[in-house]
C-alpha positions as CSV (number, residue, x, y, z in Angstrom):
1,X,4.1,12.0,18.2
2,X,4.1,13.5,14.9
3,X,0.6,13.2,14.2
4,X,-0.7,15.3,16.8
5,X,0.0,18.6,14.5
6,X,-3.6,19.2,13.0
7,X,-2.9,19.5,9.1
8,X,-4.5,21.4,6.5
9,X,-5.1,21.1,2.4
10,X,-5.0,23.8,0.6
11,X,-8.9,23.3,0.0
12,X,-9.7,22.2,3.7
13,X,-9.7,25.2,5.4
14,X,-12.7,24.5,6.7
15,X,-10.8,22.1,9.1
16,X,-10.4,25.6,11.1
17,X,-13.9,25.7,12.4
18,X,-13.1,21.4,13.7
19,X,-10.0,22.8,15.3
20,X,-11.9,25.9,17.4
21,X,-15.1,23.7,17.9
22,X,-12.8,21.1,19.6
23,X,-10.4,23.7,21.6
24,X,-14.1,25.1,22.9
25,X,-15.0,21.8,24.1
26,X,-12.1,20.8,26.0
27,X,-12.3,24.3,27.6
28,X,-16.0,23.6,28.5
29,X,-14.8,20.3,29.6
30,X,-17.3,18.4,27.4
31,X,-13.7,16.6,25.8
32,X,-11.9,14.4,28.7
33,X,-8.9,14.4,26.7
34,X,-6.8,16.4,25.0
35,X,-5.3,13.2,22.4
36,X,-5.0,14.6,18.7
37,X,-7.2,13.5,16.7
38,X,-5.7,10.5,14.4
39,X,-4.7,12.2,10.9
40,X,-7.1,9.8,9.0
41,X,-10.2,10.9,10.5
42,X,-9.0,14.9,9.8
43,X,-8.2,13.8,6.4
44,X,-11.7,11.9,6.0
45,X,-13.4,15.3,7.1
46,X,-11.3,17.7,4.7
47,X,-12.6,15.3,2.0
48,X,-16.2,15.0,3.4
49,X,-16.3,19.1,3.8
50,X,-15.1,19.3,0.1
51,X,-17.4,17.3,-1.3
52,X,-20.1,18.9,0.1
53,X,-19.0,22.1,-1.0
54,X,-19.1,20.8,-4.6
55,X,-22.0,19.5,-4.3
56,X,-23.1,23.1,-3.2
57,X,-22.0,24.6,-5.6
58,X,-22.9,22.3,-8.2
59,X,-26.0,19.9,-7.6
60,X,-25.9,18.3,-10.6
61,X,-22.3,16.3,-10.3
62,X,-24.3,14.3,-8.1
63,X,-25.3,12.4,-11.0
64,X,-22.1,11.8,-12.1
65,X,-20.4,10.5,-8.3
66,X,-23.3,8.3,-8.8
67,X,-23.0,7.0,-12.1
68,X,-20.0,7.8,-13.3
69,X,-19.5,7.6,-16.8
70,X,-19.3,4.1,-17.2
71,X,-21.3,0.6,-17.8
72,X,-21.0,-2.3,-15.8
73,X,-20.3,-3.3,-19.5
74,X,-17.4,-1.5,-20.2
75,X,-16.1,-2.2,-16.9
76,X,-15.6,-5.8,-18.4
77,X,-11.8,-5.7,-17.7
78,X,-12.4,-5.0,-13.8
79,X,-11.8,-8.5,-13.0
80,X,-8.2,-9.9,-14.1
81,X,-8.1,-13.2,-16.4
82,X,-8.2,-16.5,-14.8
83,X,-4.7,-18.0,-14.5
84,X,-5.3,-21.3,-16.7
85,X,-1.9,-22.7,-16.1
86,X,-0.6,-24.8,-13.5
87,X,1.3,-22.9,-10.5
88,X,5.0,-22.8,-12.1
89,X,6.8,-23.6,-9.4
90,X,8.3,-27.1,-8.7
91,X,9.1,-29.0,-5.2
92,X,11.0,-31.6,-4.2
93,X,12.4,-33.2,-1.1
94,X,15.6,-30.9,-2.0
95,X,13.6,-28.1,-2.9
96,X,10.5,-28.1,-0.3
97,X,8.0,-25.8,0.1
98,X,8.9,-25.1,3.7
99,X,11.8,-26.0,5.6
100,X,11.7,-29.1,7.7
101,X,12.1,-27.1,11.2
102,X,11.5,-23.6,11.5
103,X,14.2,-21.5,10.7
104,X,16.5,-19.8,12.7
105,X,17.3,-16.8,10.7
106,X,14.9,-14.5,8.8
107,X,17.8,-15.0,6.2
108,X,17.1,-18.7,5.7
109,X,12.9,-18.1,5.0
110,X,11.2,-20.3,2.4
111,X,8.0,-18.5,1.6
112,X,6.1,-21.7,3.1
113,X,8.1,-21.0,6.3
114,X,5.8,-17.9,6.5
115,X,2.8,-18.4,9.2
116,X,1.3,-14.6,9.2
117,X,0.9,-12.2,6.8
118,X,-0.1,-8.6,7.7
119,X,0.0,-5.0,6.6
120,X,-0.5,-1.4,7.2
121,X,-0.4,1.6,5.6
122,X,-3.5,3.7,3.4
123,X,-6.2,2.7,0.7
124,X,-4.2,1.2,-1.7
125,X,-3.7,-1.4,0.7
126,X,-7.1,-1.9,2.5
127,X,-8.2,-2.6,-1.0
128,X,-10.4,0.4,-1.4
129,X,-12.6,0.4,-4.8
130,X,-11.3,-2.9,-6.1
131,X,-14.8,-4.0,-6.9
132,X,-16.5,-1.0,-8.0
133,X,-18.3,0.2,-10.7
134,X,-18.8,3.8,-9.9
135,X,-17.2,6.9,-8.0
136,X,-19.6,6.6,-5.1
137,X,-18.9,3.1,-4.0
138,X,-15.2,3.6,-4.4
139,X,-14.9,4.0,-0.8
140,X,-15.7,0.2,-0.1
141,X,-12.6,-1.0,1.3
142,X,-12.7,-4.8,-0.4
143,X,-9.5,-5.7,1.7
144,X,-10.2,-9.8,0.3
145,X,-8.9,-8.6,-2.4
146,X,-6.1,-6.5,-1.7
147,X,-2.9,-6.8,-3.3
148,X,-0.4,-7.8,-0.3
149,X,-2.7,-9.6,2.1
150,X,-6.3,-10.3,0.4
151,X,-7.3,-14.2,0.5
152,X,-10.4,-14.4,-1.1
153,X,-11.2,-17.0,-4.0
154,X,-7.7,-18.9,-4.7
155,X,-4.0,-17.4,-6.8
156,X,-5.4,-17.9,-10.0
157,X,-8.3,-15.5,-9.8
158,X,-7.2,-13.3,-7.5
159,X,-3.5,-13.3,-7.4
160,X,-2.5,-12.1,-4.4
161,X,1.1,-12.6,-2.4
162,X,-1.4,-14.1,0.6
163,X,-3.0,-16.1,-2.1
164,X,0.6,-17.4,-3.2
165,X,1.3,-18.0,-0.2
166,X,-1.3,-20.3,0.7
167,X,0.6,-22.5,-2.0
168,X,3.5,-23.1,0.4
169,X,1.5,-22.5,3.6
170,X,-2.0,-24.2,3.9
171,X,-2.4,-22.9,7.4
172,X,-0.9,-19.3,6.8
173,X,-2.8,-16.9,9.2
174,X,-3.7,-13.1,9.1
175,X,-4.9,-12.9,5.3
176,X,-7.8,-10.7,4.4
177,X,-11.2,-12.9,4.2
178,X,-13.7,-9.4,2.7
179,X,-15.1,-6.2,3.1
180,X,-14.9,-4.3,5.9
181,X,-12.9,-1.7,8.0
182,X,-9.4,-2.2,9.8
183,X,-11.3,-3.4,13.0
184,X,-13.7,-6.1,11.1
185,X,-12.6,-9.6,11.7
186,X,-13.2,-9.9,7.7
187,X,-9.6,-7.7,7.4
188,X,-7.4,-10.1,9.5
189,X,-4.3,-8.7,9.6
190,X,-4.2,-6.3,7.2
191,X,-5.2,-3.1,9.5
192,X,-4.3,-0.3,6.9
193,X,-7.1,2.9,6.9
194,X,-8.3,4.7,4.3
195,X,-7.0,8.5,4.4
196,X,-4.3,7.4,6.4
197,X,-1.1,9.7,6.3
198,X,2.4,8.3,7.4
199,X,2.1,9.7,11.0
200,X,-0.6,7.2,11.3
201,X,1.4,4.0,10.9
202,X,3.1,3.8,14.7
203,X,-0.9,3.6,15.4
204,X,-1.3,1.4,13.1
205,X,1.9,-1.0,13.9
206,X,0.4,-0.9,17.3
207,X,-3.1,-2.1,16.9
208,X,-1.0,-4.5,14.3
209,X,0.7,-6.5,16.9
210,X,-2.5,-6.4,19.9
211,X,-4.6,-7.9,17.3
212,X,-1.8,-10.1,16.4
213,X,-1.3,-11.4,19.7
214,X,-5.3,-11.8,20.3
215,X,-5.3,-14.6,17.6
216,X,-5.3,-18.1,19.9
217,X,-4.0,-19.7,16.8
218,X,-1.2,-17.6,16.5
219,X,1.9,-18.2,18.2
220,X,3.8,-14.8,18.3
221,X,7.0,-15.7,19.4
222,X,7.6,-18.1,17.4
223,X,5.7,-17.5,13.6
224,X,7.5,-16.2,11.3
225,X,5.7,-12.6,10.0
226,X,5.8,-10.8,7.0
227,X,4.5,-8.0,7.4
228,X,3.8,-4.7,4.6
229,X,4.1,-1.3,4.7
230,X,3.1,1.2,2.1
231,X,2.3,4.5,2.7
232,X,2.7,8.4,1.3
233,X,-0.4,8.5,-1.3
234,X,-2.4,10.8,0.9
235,X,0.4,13.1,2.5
236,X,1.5,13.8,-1.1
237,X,-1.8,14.5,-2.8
238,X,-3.6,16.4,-0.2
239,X,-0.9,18.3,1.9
240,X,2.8,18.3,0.6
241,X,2.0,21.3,-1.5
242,X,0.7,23.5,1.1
243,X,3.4,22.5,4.0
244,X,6.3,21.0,2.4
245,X,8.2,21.1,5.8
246,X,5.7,19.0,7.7
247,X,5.7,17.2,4.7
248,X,8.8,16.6,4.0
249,X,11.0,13.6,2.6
250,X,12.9,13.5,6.2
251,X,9.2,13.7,8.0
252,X,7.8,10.5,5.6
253,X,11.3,8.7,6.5
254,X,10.8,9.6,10.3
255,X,6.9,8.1,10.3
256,X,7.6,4.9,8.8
257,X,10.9,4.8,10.7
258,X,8.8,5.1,13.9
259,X,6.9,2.2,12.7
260,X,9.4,0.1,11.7
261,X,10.9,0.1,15.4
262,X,7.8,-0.8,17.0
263,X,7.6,-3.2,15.3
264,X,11.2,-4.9,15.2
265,X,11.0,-4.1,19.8
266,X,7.3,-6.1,19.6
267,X,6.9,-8.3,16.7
268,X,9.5,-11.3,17.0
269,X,10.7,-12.8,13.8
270,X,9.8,-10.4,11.2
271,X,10.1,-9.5,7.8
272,X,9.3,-6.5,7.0
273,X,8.5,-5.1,3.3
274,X,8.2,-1.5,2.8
275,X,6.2,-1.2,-0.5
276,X,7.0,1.6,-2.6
277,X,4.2,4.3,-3.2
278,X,3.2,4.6,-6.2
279,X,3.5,7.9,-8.0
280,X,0.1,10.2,-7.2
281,X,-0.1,12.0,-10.7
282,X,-1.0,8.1,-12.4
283,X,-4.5,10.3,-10.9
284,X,-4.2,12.3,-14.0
285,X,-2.2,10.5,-16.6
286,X,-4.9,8.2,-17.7
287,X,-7.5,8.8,-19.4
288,X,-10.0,10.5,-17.1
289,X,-13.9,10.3,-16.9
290,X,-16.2,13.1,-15.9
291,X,-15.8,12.1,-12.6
292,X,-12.0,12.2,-12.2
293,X,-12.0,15.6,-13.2
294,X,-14.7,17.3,-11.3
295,X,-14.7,15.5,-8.4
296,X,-11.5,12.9,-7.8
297,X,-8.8,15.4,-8.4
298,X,-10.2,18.4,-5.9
299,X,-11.2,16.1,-3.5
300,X,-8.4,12.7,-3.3
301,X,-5.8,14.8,-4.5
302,X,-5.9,19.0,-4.3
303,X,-2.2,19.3,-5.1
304,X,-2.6,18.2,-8.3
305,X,-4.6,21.8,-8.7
306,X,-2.4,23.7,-6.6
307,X,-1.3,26.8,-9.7
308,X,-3.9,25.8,-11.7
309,X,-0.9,24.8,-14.3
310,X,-1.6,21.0,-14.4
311,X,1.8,20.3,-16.4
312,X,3.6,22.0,-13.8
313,X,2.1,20.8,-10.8
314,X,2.2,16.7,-12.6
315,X,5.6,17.2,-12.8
316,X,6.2,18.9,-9.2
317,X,4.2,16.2,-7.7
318,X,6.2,13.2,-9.6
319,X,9.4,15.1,-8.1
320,X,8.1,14.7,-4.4
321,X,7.3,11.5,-4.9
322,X,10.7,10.2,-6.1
323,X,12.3,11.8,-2.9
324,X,9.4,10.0,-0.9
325,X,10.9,6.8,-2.3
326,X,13.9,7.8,-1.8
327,X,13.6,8.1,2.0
328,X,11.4,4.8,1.8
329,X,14.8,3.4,0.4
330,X,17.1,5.3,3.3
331,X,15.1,3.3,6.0
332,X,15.7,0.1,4.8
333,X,19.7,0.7,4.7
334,X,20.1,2.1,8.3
335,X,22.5,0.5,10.4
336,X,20.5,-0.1,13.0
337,X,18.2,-2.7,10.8
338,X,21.4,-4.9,10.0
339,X,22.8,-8.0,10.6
340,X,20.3,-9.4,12.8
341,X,18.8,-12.9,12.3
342,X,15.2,-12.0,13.6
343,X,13.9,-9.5,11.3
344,X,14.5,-7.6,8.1
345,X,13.6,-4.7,6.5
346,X,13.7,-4.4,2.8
347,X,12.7,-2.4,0.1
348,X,9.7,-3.5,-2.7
349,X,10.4,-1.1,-5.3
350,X,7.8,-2.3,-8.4
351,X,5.8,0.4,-8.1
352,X,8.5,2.7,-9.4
353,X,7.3,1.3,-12.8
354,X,4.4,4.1,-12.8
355,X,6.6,6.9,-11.9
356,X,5.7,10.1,-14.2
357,X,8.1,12.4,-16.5
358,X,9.7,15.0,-13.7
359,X,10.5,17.2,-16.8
360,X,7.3,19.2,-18.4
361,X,7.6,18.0,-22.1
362,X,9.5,14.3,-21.1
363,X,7.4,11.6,-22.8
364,X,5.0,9.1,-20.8
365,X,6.1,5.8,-20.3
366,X,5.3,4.0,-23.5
367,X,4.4,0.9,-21.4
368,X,2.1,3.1,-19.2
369,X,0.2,4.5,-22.5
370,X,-0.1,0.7,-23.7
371,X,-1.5,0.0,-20.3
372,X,-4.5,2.0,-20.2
373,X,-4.6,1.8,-24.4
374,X,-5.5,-1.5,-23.8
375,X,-7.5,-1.9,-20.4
376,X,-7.5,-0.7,-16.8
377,X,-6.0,-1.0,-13.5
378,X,-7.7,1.7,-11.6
379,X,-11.0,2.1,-9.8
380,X,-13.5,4.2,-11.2
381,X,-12.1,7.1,-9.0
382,X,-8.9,6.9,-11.0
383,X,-6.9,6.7,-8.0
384,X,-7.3,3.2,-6.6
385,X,-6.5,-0.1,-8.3
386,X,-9.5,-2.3,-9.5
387,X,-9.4,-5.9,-9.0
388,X,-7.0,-6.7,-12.2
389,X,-4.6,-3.8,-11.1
390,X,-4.5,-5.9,-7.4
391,X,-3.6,-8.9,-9.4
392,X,-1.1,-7.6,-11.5
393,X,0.5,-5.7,-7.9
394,X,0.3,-8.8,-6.6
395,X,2.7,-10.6,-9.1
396,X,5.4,-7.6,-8.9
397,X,5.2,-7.9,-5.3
398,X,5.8,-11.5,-5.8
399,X,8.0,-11.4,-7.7
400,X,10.1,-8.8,-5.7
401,X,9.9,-10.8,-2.9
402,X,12.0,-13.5,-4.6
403,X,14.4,-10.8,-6.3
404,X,17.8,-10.4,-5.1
405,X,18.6,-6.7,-3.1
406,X,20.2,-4.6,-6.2
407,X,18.0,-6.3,-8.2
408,X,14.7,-5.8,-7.6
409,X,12.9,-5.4,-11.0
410,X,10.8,-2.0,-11.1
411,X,9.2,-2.4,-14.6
412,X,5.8,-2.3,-15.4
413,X,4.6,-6.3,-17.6
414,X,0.9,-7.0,-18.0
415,X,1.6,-10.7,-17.8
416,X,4.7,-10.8,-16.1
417,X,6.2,-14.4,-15.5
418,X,6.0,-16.2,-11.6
419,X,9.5,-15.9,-10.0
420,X,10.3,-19.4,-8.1
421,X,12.7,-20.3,-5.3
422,X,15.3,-23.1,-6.6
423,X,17.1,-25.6,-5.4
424,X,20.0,-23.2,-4.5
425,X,18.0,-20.3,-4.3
426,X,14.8,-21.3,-2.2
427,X,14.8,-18.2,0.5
428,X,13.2,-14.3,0.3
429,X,15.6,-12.5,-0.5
430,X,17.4,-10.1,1.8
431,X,20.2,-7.7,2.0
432,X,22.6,-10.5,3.7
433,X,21.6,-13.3,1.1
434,X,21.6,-11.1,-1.9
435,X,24.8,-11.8,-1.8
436,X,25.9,-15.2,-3.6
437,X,28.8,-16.1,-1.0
438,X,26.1,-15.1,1.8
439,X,23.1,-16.7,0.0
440,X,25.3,-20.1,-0.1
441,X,26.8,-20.0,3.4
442,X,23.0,-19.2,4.0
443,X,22.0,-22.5,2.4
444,X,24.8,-24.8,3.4
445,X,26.0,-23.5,7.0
């Protein structure tokens, strides 16, 4: 398995001392096993040990993990806007919310005809930070209100796709009800781990479908699943730079590729989303508080200090993460995750929207410069998206959902407008019914 390589940042070397200590034990036989240790918990201690090094070194930024260097006031725009207006989609009895029997091809899904919602993947998607006001809390994985599967509260405060979904499905299973870690009973389905790196997500998919199949009120054969999958954040901002081979665009393809099969061999009628990572150096082209600077960037993401030439290395790192995408994009297309009625595999690419300049000199996105001109979508760590930045996620994800394949929209729209299925459009769209020949033999045959 590709995560039993032990990895190292370039400011983790410490993790040496974990690795002898550990290769002592088993030798004294005080260690029954020899299993690697999970990526995630090797990343968690490279960020633990540098942190305490800073702290070391400097006593006083202790004040400002604390604090940070904003008010709950100014923190104002943490939550997003209410959503005033009624749900803009309309039914009929020739344009129901679900389909009268349960269909028997994923290309024939009406969002109501999902049962369970799920994900995997890293912090972004267990929700971590949404809710807080400072650096130090920022860990707090508040999964309720995660962008894919968070359920807390209702669609119009926090617009999530679960939330939407609960529109067509009243009984829709596996949404996130709160706080908690991927075990808790609070995350449901949604079993992504903070620090995780792509070699974690065959873990992952795994403990997906056991506590998938524990759920009594779930029927696994039968449901149909949609299930996300966003991952690379971690392996690009803490690792890439110092072992771009192990790194690599082919070794993030391979990762979520091993997922994906699991899943497809043990998860009947699936759709599978693979979200789109979003691009790392967003870290550093916002506005950043104290706390960003000292503490966020050296510990969350090294490789954004890797020559010291922070130009240089923003534009390196946006470069690795458009071939990350790019591999993200090769999965979906294999041949092997084609023509076949009980799952799909397709691509969510709105998160391409924050990409960064790979030039040194390129201008910023004007729409990203109006973004944080004029409120905020991150955490106070910088790194993670606060409760508004979930919402807004949550409507591109939406939205994508009910895009056609080829045309996917990947720009970035504060308030952008709910997409609907119609009368001759109603299904998630997929490669097959992308196609408007397909999409009608689809609806009629």
């Amino acid at each position: 398995m590709a995560g039993s390589t032990i990895r190292f940042s370039p400011l983790g070397k410490s993790n040496i001392a974990v690795a002898v200590v550990a290769v002592l034990l088993v030798l004294v036989g005080k260690i029954g096993t020899t299993t690697a240790q999970p990526s995630w918990e090797i990343n968690e201690q490279r960020a633990n040990q540098v942190l305490n090094q800073i702290i070391l070194d400097d006593p006083t930024v202790i004040k400002v993990f604390i604090q940070g260097s904003k008010t709950s006031d100014e923190y104002g725009d943490l939550f997003q806007d209410k959503i005033k207006k009624p749900f803009p989609c309309r039914f009929s009895h020739k344009n129901p919310k679900r389909s009268k029997h349960p269909p028997q091809s994923v290309n024939r899904l009406r969002p109501g005809d999902i049962k369970v919602v799920g994900g995997i993947g890293d912090s972004i998607t267990s929700g971590v930070g949404a809710t807080c006001l400072s650096v130090a809390t920022a860990k707090r994985e508040d999964r309720g209100y995660s962008f894919t599967a968070g359920g807390l509260e209702t669609w119009r405060t926090v617009t999530t796709v679960a939330n939407l979904l609960k529109i067509f499905n009243r009984k829709l299973r596996g949404y996130s009800t709160g706080t908690g870690n991927f075990k808790s009973k609070q995350a449901g389905l949604n079993v992504a781990i903070k620090f995780a790196l792509d070699d974690d997500l065959d873990l992952q998919a795994k403990f997906l479908v056991s506590k998938m199949k524990k759920d009594r009120k779930i029927n696994f054969e039968n449901d149909w699943k949609l299930v996300f999958i966003m991952i690379g954040h971690n392996d690009v901002c803490a690792y890439q730079c110092s072992d771009p081979t192990g790194q690599s665009r082919d070794t993030h393809k391979a990762n979520i590729k091993a997922a994906v099969d699991y899943l497809v061999q043990n998860m009947p009628r699936v759709f599978i989303a693979i979200i789109s990572m979003i691009d790392t150096t967003l870290l550093a082209r916002q506005p950043n508080t104290e706390a960003c600077k000292i503490i966020t960037r050296k510990i969350v993401c090294p490789c954004l200090e890797k020559t010291g030439n922070l130009p240089q290395d923003l534009v390196d790192m946006s470069a690795v993460v458009r071939d990350y995408q790019q591999a993200e994009i090769e999965v979906t297309e294999l041949d092997e995750y084609q023509n076949n009625n009980t799952f799909t595999v397709e691509w969510m690419p709105f998160a391409q929207a924050f990409n960064g300049p790979t030039n040194i000199g390129d201008p910023e996105n004007p729409k990203i410069v109006e973004l944080f001109t004029n409120s905020s979508i991150t955490a106070p760590d910088c790194t993670h998206l606060n409760q508004r930045g979930m919402g807004l996620a949550g409507r591109l994800l939406w939205n994508n959902l009910l895009e056609p394949v080829g045309k996917k929209s990947a720009s970035l729209n504060m308030h952008p407008k709910f997409k609907c299925p119609t009368i001759y459009r109603p299904f998630l769209f997929t490669k097959k019914n992308s196609n408007v020949t397909n999409y009608l033999t689809n609806l009629f045959g």
